[in-house]
C-alpha positions, 0 to 999 in steps of 0.5 A, spaced: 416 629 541 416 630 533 417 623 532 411 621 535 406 626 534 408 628 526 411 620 524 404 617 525 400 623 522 405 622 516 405 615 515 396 616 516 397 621 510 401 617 506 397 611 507 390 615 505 393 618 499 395 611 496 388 609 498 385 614 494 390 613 488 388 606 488 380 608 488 380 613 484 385 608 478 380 602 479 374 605 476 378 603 470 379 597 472 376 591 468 373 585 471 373 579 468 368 573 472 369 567 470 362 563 468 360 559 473 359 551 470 351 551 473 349 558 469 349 554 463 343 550 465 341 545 461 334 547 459 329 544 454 322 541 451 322 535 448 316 533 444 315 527 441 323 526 438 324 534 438 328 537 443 327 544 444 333 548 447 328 553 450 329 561 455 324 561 461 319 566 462 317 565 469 316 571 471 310 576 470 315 581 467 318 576 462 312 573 461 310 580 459 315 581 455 317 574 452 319 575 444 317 582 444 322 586 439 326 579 437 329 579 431 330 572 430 329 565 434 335 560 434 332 553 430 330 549 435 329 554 439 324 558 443 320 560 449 318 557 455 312 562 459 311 558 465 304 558 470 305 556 476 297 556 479 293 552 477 287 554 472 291 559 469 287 560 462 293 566 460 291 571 454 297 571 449 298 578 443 303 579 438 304 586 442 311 589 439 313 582 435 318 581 429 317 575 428 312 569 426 311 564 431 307 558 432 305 558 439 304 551 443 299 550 448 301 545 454 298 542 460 299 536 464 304 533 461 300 534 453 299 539 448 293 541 448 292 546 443 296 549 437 297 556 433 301 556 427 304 561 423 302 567 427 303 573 423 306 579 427 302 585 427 302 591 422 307 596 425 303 602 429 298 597 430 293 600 437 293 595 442 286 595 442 285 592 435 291 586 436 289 579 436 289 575 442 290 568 442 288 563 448 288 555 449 281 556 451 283 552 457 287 552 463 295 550 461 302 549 465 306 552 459 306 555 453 311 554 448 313 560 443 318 557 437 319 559 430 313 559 425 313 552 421 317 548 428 310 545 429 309 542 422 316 541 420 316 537 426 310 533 426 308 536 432 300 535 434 295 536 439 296 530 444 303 529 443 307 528 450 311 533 453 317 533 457 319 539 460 327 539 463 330 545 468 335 542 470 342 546 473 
């Protein structure tokens, strides 16, 4: 009878130790996760002949954010702020901006309005006292780049633009 009350109970015992040790040791584990091929979607604007590697803003949340405290842009790089409704006349700042910036207004495929060399504004600056910066019409898109991108560029007002998400 000892045999078969206390051998089962030891081996259960046994059996949670060796489970909490292993928990307790694993919270000093490292995981590494290996990148999956899609996550380095191909994501671009083209202008003319420039290609603009571009981060997605499509979120109400990003949009808000967008290059808020950046530092730098990578050349030919930029933000893509994306309006999904139609007749989005959306209403831009420099709120918390470090860097200049020129703003590329699209809709329908076209560019059709463009801001260069927007300065970022004074530190401590009140909201209320910001610029704000509209297309004056309804756009699809909104392209954030380095100030000096569209000039270097030759980019301008009717340009076609091709916008490509693809995973």
């Amino acid at each position: 009878m000892f045999k078969q009350i206390v051998l089962p109970f030891l081996l259960v015992a046994a059996f949670v130790t060796g489970v909490g040790i292993f928990v307790k040791n694993s919270k000093n584990l490292k995981f590494t996760i290996a990148p999956n091929s899609t996550a380095t979607a191909e994501k671009t604007v083209t202008i003319g002949e420039s290609v603009i590697k571009v981060e997605i803003a499509d979120t109400q949340s990003q949009r808000a954010k967008g290059l808020s405290g950046r530092s730098s842009i990578e050349e030919n790089s930029g933000m893509i702020f994306v309006f999904d409704s139609q007749n989005v006349t959306p209403i831009f700042w420099m709120k918390d901006m470090i860097i200049p910036i020129d703003i590329v207004w699209i809709n329908d495929g076209k560019v059709v309005k463009i801001d260069t060399n927007i300065r970022p504004p004074k530190e401590n600056t009140p909201d209320k006292n910001l610029p704000t910066y509209v297309a004056g019409q309804p756009v699809d898109y909104v392209l954030e780049v380095n100030a000096g991108f569209v000039e270097n560029q030759g980019i301008k007002i009717g340009d076609s633009v091709q916008i490509q998400f693809n995973p």
